[in-house]
Structure formats: structure tokens, C-alpha cells
C-alpha positions in Angstrom: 19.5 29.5 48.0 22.2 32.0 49.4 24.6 31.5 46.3 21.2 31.9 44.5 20.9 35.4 46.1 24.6 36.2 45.3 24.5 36.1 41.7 21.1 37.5 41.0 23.4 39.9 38.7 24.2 37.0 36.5 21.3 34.6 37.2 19.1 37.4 35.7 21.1 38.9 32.7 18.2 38.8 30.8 16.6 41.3 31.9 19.5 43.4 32.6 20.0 43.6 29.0 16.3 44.2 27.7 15.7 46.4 30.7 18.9 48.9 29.4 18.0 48.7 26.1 14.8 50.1 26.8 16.3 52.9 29.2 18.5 53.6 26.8 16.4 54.7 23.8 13.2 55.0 25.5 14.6 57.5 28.4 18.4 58.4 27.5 17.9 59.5 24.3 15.5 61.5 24.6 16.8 63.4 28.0 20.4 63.6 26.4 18.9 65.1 22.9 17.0 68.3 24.3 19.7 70.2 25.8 21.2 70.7 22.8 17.8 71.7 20.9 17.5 74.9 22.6 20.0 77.1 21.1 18.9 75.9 17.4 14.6 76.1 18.7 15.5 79.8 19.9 17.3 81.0 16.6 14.6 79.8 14.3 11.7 80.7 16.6 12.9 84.1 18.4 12.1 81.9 22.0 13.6 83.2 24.6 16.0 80.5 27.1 13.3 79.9 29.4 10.7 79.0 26.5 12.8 77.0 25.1 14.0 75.3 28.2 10.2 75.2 29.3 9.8 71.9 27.0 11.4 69.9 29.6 8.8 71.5 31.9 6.2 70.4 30.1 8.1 66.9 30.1 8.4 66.6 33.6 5.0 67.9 34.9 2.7 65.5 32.7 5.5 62.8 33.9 4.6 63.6 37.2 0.8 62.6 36.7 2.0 59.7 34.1 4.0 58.3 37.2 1.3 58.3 39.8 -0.8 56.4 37.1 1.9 54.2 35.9 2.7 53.1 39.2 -1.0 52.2 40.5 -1.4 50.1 37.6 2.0 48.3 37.9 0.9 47.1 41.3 -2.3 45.5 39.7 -1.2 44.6 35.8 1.4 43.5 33.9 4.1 45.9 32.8 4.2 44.4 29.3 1.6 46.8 27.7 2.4 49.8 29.7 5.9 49.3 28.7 4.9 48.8 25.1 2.3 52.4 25.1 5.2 54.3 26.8 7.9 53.4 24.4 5.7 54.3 21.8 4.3 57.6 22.6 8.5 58.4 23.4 8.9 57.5 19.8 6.0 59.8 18.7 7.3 62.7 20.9 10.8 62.7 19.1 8.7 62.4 15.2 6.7 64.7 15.8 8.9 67.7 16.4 9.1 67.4 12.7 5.6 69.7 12.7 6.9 71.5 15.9 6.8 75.0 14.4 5.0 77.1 17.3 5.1 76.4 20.9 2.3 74.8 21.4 2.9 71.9 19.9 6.7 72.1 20.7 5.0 71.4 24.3 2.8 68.7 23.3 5.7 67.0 22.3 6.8 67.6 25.8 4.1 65.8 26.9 4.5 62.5 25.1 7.8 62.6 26.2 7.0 63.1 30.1 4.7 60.7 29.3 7.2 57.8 27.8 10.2 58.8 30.8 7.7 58.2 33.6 6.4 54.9 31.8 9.4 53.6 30.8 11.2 54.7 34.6 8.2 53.4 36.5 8.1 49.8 35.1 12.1 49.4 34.7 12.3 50.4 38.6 9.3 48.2 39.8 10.4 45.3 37.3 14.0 45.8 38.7 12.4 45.8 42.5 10.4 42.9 42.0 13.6 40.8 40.6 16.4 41.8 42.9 16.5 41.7 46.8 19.8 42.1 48.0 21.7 43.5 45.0 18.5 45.9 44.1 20.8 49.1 44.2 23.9 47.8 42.1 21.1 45.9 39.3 19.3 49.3 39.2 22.6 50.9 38.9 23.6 48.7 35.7 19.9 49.5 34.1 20.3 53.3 35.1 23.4 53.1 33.3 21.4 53.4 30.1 20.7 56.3 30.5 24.0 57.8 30.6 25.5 55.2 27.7 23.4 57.3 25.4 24.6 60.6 27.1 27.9 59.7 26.0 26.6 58.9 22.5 23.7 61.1 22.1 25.7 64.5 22.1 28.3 63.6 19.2 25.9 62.1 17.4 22.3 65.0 17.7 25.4 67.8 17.5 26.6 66.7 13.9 23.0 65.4 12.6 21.2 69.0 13.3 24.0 71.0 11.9 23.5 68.8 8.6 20.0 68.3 8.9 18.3 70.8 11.4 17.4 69.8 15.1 13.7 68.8 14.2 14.8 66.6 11.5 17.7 65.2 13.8 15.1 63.9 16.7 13.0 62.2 14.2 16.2 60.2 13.5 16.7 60.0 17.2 13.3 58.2 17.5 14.6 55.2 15.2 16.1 53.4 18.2 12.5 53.0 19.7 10.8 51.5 16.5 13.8 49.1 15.8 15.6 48.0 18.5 13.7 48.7 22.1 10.3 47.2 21.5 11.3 44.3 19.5 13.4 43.3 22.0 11.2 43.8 25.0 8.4 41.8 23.2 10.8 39.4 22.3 12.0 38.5 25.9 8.5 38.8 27.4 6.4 37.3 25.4 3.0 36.2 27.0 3.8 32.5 28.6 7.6 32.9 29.1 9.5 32.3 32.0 11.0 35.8 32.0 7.1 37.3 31.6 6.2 35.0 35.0 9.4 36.7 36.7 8.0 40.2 36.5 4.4 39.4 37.6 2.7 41.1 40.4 3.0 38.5 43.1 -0.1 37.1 44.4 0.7 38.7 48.3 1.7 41.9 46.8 -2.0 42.7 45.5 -2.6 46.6 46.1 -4.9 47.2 49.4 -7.2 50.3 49.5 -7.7 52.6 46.0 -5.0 54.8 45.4 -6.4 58.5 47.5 -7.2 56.5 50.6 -3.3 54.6 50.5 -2.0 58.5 49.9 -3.5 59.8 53.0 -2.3 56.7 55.5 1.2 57.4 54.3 0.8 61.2 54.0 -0.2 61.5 57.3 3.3 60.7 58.7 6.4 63.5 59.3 8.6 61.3 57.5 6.7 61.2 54.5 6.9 64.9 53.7 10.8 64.4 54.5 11.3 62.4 51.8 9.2 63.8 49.3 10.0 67.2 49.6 14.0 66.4 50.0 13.2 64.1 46.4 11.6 67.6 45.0 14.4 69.7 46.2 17.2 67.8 44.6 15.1 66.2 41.2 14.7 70.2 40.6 18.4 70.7 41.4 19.9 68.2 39.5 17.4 68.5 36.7 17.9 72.5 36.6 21.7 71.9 36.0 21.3 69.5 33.4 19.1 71.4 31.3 20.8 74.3 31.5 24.6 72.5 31.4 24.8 73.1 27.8 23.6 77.1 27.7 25.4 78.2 30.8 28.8 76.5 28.8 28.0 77.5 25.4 26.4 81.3 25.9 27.5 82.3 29.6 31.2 80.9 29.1 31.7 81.1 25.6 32.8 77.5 24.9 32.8 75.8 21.4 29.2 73.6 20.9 31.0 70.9 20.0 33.8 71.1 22.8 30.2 71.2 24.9 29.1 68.2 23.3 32.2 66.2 23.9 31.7 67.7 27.4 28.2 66.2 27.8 29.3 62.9 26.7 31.7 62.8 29.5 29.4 63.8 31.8 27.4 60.6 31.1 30.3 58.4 31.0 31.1 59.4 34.4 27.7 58.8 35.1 27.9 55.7 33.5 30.4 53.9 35.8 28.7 56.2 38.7 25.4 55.2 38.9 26.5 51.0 39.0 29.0 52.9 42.1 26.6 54.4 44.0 23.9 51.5 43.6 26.6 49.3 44.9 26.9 51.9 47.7 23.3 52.4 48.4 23.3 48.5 49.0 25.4 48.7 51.5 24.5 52.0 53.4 20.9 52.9 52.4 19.7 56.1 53.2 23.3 57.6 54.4 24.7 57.0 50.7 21.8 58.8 49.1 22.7 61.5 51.4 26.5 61.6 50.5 25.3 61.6 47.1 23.1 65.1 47.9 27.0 66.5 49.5 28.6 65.3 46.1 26.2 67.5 44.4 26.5 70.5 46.2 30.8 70.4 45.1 29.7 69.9 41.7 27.8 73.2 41.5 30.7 74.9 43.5 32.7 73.7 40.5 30.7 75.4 37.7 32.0 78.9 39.4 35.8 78.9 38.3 34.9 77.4 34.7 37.4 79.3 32.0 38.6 77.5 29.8 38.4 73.7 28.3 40.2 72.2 31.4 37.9 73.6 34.2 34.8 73.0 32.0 35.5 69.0 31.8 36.5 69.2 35.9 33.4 70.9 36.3 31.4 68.5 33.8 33.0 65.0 35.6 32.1 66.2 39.2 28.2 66.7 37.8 27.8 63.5 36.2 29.6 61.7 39.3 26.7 63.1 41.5 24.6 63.0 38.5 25.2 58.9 38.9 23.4 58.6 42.1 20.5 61.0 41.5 18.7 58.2 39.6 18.9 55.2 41.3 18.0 57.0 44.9 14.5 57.1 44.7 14.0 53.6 43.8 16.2 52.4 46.8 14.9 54.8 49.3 11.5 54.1 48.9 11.7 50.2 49.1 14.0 50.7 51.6 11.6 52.9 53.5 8.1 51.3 52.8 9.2 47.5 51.3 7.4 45.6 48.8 4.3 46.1 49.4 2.0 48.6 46.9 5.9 49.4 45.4 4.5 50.7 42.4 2.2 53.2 43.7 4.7 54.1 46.4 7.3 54.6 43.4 4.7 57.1 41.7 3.5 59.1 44.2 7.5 59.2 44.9 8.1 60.1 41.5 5.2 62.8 41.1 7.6 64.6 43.7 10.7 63.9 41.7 8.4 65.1 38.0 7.6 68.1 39.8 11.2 68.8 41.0 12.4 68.5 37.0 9.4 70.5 35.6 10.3 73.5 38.3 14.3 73.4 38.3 15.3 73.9 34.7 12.9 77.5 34.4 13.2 78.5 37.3 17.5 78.2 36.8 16.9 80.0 33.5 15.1 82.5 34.7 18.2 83.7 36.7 19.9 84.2 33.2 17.1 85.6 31.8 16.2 88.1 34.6 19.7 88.7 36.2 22.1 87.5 32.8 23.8 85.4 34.9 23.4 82.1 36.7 25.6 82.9 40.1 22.5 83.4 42.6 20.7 80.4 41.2 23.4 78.4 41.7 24.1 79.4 45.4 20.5 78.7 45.7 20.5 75.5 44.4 23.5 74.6 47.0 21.4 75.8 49.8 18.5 74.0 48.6 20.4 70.6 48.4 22.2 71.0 51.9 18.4 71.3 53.3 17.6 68.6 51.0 20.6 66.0 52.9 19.1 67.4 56.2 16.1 66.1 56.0 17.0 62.5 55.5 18.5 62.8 58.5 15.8 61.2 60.6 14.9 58.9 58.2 16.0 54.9 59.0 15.6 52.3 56.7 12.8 49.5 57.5 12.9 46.9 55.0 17.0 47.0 54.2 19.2 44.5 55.8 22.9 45.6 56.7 26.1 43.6 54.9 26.9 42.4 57.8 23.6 40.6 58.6 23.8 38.9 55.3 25.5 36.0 55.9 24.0 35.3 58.9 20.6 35.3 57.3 21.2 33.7 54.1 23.1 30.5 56.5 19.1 30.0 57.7 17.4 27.3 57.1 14.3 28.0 54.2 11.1 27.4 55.9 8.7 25.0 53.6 5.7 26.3 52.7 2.4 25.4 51.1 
């Protein structure tokens, strides 16, 4: 049992591998595409930056109603259709900007997308939650990782392709990966009746208790409930503000090359990359305290943004951001089973991730609207240290409840397995 426990890495490569697969196109390609639409929406359109950057808005707030849902009816239902609908409406939202002439349905596309991220995060999280026990940080590291494999690919691939072909043309290319590779190989792995289908099955003494407004007010009602979803909001909107904005404030504010920016952007996911398995591996070990160091990481990546001049500073800058970028997505996850446990996990990880939705739909306008207003980002950027610091403060009263220290590990694994039944 305790070697068992060890390897869950290895024992459940399976759905590693379909799980990343499905981050990958399903969430990373579409979050690693849009940054570099803006410039090319705004030249054909007359938009100004926070129009264009409002698509991700429009992303993130349906995504934060999408993950509430999502996460009520992973606690009750399988994941295999939800996965399935969500995968397919990201596919949809990257087509369809081939008809995205005016900004309404620019946002609609938004939409669909929000939809598909919170769809495809909420199951890969609660699938990942339900799977791993004691290695539930570094596994949703190596998932998360997805996301920022196709941040290393995604910019020198969209940055070429809409130059040749326009930007609307080069998402619906984008949206191939969906329709060829991520569904066929979720459906193929968990198929109805397969082992791997059983594995990811809501367990018979995890059933959901109370409907979904009563469970929000029990939880609600407690200090430390507002501490973590508010410090989730502060930070998501952080985070999210700087990477929506990463490729403007480089290419317009500094006056860098677009493609030096792309090759930029794909080191800030490959950073991210080897980060996110790092600080899942951390968060494993120290819980709630590494999700905090991981809020002080980010506040020295903003403080990096402010000497950029040149090539040099701009990759400096650009590696610090996606090393705190790393942590920002496997946090959430963690803290919340950490803080709550098992039971209701889905809903707890939507009305977690409504907090987080909202934080991305406010940061990236609301950073925009500093250039917009003030032509310059320096004030939002001070703000959005401040906001982070106040972010890692209010963690501080937070303890773990269902997370067992390393050093108890042994110890507990060398106990004899009660029989049941």
C-alpha cells in the first residue's frame, strides 16, 4: 500500500498524459493565442487596448459562472461529458473568430472560451484530486504543465501563421488540436466500462450534501472563507492582468520587436513549464506557506518589468513572471483540498474558481486602463504589488486541515490498513 502511494506518478500515467493533452489544447492554446491578437484586432477594427483586451474579460467572467456550475455537477456526475461539451465549445470559440468582425461577437467568442477554460480546469483539477493523495500538488503540477508547453509553442507558431494568414484565420487553425487530438484521446482512455472511467468516478461517500446556495452559506459564514477567496481574487487579477497585457506593455510601451516578444512569451511558459511541476512539489510539502512564497515571487517579477530596456532585461523580466507564473495555477487546487478535503471538492473548487474567473475578468482592463488613461503602466503596476503583498497576508491565518506534513508520512503509511466491508 505505501509503495502503492509512492508511485501514484507512475502507477497513473494514463491519465497524466490524457489529462495534459486536454490542458494543452483545450486551455493553453487558447490563453497563450490571445495576447498576441490584440495588436492585429485593434489595427483592423480601430479598438482601443482595453476593447481589445476586454475579450479575455469576457473570457473570464462567463468562466466564473461556468466554474460554479461545472464544479456542482462534478461532485454528482461523471466528468466524461462535461469534459467532452467544454472541449468542444473551446474549439467553437477559436472557429468562430473567423465571423468576428464587430465586437460583439468578438465577445461571444469570449464566452465559449470562458466557458471551455473553466470546463476543462474544473474536471482536470477534480479528476487530478480524486486520483492523487499524497503527490496531488507535484501530479497537478505535471497536468498544469500543459498549459505552459503550448505557451512555449503557441507564440512562434500564432506569430508567423497571422502575419501569413491574418489573426482570425490563424485561431481557426489554432482550434485543430481540439477536433483531432484532445477528444479523441480523452474518449479513447475513458470509454464507458474502463478501468480508467471507474478511477475518476464520484465515490460513493463523496455524494454532495445540501443543494449548492445552502453549502455556500455554511462555508461563507466563516472569516477564513473570505481570506481565501478574496486573496484567490487579488492575485488571479494580478497574475492575469500581467499576462494579458505582457505582450503590449513589451511591444508598444518598450518598443521591442513582435517576434523578439513572441520568443519572449515562449520563455515565459517554459519557465513555467518546469515551475509549475516545482512548486506543486513544493506545495506538497509546505501547503499553504508555499502558495504564499509563490504570492512574494510575484511581487519581484513585477519589480522586474520596471528597468526593461533592451532584449536582455526583457527575457530577465519575462523568466521571473513565468517562475511565479508556475505556481499561480496549481494553488487553488491544493489550497482548497487542503483547506476543506474531499468532500463536495468540486463545488468547493468552483465557488473557489468563480473568485479566481472574477480576478482574470477584472485584472487585464483594469491594467489597461492605466495605459489607456495615464499612457503608461507604472501606477498599475505598484498597485498590483500592493495588492499581492495584501494578498500573502491574508493566508496568514490560514492552517491546513486535511494535509499531512512529509515528516508524518512514513509514519502513517508503516500502519496497518484496517479491513473493511
Amino acid at each position: 500500500m505505501a509503495a502503492a502511494r509512492e508511485n501514484e506518478l507512475i502507477n497513473n500515467w494514463p491519465i497524466i498524459a490524457v489529462t495534459f493533452l486536454l490542458v494543452f489544447f483545450s486551455f493553453g492554446v487558447p490563453t497563450f493565442s490571445l495576447p498576441f491578437i490584440y495588436s492585429g484586432a485593434m489595427e483592423e477594427f480601430g479598438w482601443n487596448r482595453q476593447q481589445a483586451t476586454a475579450l479575455a474579460t469576457a473570457k473570464f467572467v462567463i468562466g466564473a459562472a461556468a466554474a460554479l456550475v461545472m464544479g456542482r455537477l462534478l461532485d454528482k456526475y461523471s466528468a466524461n461529458p462535461i469534459v467532452i461539451v467544454a472541449a468542444c465549445m473551446g474549439g467553437l470559440g477559436l472557429l468562430a473568430m473567423l465571423w468576428a468582425t464587430n465586437l460583439f461577437v468578438y465577445y461571444v467568442n469570449g464566452f465559449l472560451l470562458g466557458v471551455a477554460a473553466s470546463g476543462a480546469s474544473a474536471c482536470m483539477k477534480v479528476v487530478v484530486a480524486r486520483v492523487f493523495e499524497r503527490q496531488m500538488g507535484t501530479a497537478l503540477g505535471v497536468v498544469f504543465a500543459a498549459n505552459s508547453a503550448a505557451g512555449v509553442l503557441v507564440p512562434i507558431i500564432v506569430v508567423p501563421l497571422m502575419e501569413s494568414i491574418g489573426w482570425r484565420n490563424a485561431l481557426a487553425v489554432m482550434s485543430l488540436g481540439v477536433w483531432l487530438v484532445s477528444i479523441p484521446a480523452w474518449l479513447l482512455l475513458f470509454r464507458p466500462g474502463s478501468v480508467h472511467a471507474a478511477r475518476i468516478a464520484v465515490p460513493t461517500d463523496h455524494q454532495p450534501r445540501g443543494s449548492l446556495v445552502a453549502h455556500f452559506r455554511d462555508i461563507a459564514r466563516h472569516r477564513n472563507f473570505w481570506l481565501i477567496a478574496i486573496s484567490i481574487f487579488l492575485v488571479a487579477g494580478v497574475d492575469q492582468g500581467m499576462t494579458q497585457n505582457a505582450a503590449l506593455f513589451l511591444e508598444l510601451d518598450k518598443g521591442m520587436n513582435i517576434r523578439n516578444v513572441a520568443w519572449a512569451a515562449s520563455l515565459f511558459a517554459a519557465v513555467g513549464l518546469v515551475s509549475k511541476i516545482i512548486w506543486g512539489w513544493v506545495y506538497d510539502k509546505m501547503s499553504i506557506r508555499g502558495i504564499q512564497l509563490t504570492y512574494l515571487m510575484l511581487v519581484v517579477a513585477i519589480l522586474l518589468a520596471f528597468p526593461v530596456a533592451g532584449v536582455f532585461t526583457m527575457m530577465v523580466f519575462m523568466t521571473m513572471r513565468g517562475f511565479a507564473h508556475g505556481g499561480l495555477i496549481v494553488d487553488v487546487p491544493v489550497l482548497t483540498k487542503h483547506y476543506y478535503g474531499p468532500q463536495n471538492i468540486g463545488l468547493n473548487m468552483g465557488i473557489m474558481a468563480v473568485f479566481m474567473n472574477l480576478g482574470f475578468a477584472v485584472g487585464p482592463p483594469l491594467l489597461a486602463r492605466f495605459a489607456d488613461v495615464q499612457g503608461t503602466l507604472t501606477n498599475g503596476f505598484i498597485l498590483f504589488m500592493v495588492l499581492t503583498l495584501i494578498a500573502a497576508a491574508m493566508l496568514l491565518p490560514i492552517r491546513p486541515r486535511f494535509w499531512e506534513p512529509p515528516e508524518r508520512w512514513a509514519r502513517i503509511a508503516s500502519q496497518p490498513v484496517r479491513a473493511t466491508g
